[in-house]
C-alpha positions in Angstrom: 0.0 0.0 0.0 1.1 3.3 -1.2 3.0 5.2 2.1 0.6 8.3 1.3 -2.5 6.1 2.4 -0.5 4.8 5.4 0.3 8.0 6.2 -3.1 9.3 6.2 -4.9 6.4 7.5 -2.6 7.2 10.7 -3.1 10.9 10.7 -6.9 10.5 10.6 -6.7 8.2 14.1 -4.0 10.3 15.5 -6.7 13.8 14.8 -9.8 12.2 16.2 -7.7 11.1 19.3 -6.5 14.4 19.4 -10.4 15.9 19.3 -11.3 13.6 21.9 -8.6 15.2 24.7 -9.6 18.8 23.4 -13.1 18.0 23.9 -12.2 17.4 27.2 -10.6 20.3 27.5 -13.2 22.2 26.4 -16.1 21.1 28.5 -14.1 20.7 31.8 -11.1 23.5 31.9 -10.6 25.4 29.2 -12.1 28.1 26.3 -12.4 27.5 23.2 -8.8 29.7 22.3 -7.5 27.6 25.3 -8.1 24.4 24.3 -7.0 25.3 20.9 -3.8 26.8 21.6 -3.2 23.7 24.1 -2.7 22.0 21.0 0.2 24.2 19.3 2.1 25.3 22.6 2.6 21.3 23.3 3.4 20.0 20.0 5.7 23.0 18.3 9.0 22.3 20.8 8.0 18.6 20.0 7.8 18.9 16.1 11.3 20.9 16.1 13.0 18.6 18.3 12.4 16.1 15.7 13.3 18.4 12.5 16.3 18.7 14.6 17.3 15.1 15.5 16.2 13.6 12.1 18.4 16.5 9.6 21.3 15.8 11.9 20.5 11.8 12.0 20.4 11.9 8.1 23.2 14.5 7.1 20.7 17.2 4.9 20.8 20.4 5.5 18.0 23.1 6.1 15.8 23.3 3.4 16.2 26.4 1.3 13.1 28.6 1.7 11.3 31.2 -0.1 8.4 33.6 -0.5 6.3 31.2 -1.7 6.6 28.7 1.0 6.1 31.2 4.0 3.3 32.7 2.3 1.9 29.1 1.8 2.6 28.3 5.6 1.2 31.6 7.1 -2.0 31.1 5.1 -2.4 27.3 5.8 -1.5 27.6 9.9 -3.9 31.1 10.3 -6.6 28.3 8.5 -5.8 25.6 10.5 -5.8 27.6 13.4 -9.2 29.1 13.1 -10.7 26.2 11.9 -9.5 24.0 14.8 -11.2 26.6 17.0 -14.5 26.4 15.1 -14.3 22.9 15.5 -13.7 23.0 19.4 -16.2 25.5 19.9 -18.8 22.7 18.1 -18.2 20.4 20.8 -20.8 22.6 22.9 -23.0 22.6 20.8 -23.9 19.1 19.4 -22.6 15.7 20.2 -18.8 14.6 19.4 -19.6 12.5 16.4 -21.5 15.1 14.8 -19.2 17.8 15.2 -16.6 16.2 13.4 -18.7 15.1 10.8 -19.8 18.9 10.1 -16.4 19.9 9.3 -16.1 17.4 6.1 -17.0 19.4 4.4 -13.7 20.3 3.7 -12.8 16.6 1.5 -14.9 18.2 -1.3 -13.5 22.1 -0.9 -10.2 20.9 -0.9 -10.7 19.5 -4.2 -12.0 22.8 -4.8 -9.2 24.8 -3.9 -6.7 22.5 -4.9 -7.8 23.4 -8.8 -7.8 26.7 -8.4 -4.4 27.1 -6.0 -2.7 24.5 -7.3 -4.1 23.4 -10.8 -4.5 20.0 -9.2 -7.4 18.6 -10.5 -8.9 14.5 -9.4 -10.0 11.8 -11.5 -13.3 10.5 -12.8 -13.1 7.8 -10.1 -11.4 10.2 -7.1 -14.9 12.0 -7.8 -16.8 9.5 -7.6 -15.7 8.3 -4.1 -15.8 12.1 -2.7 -19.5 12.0 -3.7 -20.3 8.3 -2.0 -18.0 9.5 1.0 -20.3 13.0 1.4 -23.6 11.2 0.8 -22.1 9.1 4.2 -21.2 12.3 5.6 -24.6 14.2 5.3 -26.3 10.7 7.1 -24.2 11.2 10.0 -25.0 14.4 10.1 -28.5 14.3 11.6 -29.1 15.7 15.0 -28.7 13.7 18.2 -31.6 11.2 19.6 -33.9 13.6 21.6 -33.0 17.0 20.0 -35.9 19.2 19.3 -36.5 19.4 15.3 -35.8 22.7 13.7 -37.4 24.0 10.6 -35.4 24.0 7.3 -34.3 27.8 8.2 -33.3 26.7 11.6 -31.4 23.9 10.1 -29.4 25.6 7.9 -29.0 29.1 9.6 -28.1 28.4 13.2 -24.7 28.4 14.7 -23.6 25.0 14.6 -23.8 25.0 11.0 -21.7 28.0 10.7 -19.1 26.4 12.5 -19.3 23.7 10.6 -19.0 25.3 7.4 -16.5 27.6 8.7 -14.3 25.0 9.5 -14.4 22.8 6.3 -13.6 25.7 4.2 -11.0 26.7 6.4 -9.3 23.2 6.7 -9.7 22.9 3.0 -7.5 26.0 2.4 -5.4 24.8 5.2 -4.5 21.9 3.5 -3.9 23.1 -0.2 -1.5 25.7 2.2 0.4 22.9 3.4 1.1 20.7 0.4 2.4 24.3 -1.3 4.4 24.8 1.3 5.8 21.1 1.0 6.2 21.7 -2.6 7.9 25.4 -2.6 10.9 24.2 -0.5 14.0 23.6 -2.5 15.6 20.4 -1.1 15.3 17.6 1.7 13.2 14.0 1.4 9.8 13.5 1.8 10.4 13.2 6.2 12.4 16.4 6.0 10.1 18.5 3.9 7.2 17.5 5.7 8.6 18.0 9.1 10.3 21.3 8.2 7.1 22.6 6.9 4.9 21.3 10.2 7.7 23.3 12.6 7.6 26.2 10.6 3.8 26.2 11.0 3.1 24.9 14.3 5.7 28.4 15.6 3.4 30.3 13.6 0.4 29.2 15.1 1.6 29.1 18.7 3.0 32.9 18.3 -0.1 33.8 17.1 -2.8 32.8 18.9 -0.3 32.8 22.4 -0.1 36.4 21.0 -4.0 36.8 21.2 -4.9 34.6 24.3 -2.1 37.3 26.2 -4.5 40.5 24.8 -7.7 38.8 25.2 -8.0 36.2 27.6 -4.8 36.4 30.0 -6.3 34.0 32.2 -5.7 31.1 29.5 -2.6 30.5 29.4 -2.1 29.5 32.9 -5.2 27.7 32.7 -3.0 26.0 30.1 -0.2 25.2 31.8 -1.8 23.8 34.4 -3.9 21.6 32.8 -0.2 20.2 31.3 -1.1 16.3 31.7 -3.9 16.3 29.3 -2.2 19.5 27.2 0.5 17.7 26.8 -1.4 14.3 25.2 -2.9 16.6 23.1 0.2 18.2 21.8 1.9 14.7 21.2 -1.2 13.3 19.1 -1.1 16.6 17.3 2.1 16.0 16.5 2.1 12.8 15.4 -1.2 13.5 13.1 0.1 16.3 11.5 3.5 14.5 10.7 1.6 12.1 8.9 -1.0 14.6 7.2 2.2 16.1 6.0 3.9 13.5 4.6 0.8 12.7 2.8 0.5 16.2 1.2 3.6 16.1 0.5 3.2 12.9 -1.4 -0.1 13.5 -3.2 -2.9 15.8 -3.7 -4.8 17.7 -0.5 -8.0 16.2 -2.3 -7.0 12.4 -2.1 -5.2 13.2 0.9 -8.4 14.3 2.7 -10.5 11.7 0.9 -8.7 8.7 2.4 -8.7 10.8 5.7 -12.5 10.5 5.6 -12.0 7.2 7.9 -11.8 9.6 10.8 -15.2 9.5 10.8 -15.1 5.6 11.4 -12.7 6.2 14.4 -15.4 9.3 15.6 -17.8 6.7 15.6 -16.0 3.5 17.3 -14.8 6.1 19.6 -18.3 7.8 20.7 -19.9 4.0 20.6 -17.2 2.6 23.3 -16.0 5.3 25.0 -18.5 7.9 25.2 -20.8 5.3 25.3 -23.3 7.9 22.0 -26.3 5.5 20.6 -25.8 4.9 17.1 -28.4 4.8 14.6 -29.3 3.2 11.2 -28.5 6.3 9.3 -25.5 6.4 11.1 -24.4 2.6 9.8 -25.3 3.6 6.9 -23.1 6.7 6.8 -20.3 4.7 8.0 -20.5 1.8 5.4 -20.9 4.4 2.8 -17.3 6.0 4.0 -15.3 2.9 4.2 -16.5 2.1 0.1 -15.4 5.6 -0.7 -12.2 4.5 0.7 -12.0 1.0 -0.9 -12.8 2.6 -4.4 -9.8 5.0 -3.5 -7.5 2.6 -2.5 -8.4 0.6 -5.5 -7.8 3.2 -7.9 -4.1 3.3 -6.5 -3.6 -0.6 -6.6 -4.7 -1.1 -10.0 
């Protein structure tokens, strides 16, 4: 199997892992620029220990970089940044396996953005499985058992929805950022590259949003440091989910990248079954078994 799809497959268990500690960030210590910045502070000394350790351990140098590539990394990390936060801020609003479902969105705007960034455009059957994989999408993405039904207009204009939009176009950008980034540096291998371009991104983000936590909401960071156990898991499965959604960009497309990372949704749902102990429902199975062929016509495509 292609190490793009290994890569990804990882990455995708490694992020909902990571959602599951910053939901419990969220609802038990932290805000929502807390629990997101948790994330950044923990992994960014982690992510350049390793750029460090690995150029040394292989004998490459530093990477030349340019214009393009910080422009590329600033765009991607603001993205990332903001849509992690959208993301967090959905956990208080509907259950865990819909929140993440709302931001998937972003499989089929990363295509999107991808042909007008990058010029990269997807196959006949790539399409195909981004279709089946959204029809699973949209039947997990009915309301919990017990929620009041909304009209259409509350359905579609309410704040959940916003956040979930928000934060499948802004992952989708996020993405495209990433593999330019990967692309735009002028030497190193695949582990180099894609390391080099997750440090460079994971200072940004921290700076940043350490930046406005200190202006706005003070409080936070020591909040954050305190809560340093579970901070700190979160850090290391951001780490290690990122390193793999980076080697993938940097292998292939953002679109088939975040096509194949559509399993998340499989781990969401083992994950709110047997930990959080979430009913599931028939649409749900549905959605589920819909996702997994999306990913066998995917991984198919590659084989053949």
């Amino acid at each position: 199997m292609p190490v793009w799809i290994v890569a990804s497959i990882f990455a995708a268990f490694m992020q909902n892992l990571r959602f599951l500690l910053q939901r419990h960030l969220k609802v038990t210590t932290l805000s929502t620029g807390g629990a997101t910045w948790a994330r950044f502070l923990y992994s960014a000394p982690l992510v350049a220990v390793l750029v460090l350790v690995y150029a040394g351990a292989s004998g490459q140098g530093w990477p030349g970089t340019n214009a393009r590539f910080w422009g590329f990394v600033v765009t991607g990390g603001l993205a990332q940044m903001l849509a992690t936060a959208c993301v967090v801020a959905l956990f208080a609003r509907r259950n865990f396996t819909v929140g993440i479902t709302l931001k998937k969105t972003e499989v089929i705007l990363t295509a999107g953005f991808g042909l007008l960034i990058l010029g990269e455009a997807v196959s006949a059957p790539v399409l195909v499985a981004i279709v089946v994989g959204f029809v699973g999408v949209l039947l997990l993405s009915d309301p919990p058992k017990g929620a009041v039904p909304l009209r259409w207009r509350a359905r579609i204009f309410n704040a959940a929805s916003g956040y979930g939009l928000a934060s499948g176009v802004l992952f989708g950008i996020s993405a495209v950022g990433y593999r330019g980034a990967s692309l735009a540096l002028e030497a190193g291998d695949v582990m180099l590259r894609a390391s080099f371009t997750l440090s460079a991104a994971t200072a940004v983000q921290t700076l940043i949003l350490g930046l406005w936590l200190f202006l706005r909401e003070r409080e936070e960071i020591g909040k954050v440091v305190a809560s340093w156990r579970v901070s700190a898991l979160v850090g290391l499965t951001s780490m290690a989910g990122s390193l793999g959604w980076f080697i993938a960009f940097t292998l292939q497309t953002a679109a088939l990248v975040k096509a194949v990372g559509q399993v998340e949704l499989v781990f969401t749902f083992l994950f709110s079954i047997f930990w959080l102990k979430e009913r599931s429902s028939g649409k749900e199975i549905a959605g589920i078994a819909l996702i997994l062929v999306s990913l066998g016509i995917i991984i198919a495509g590659t084989l053949l």
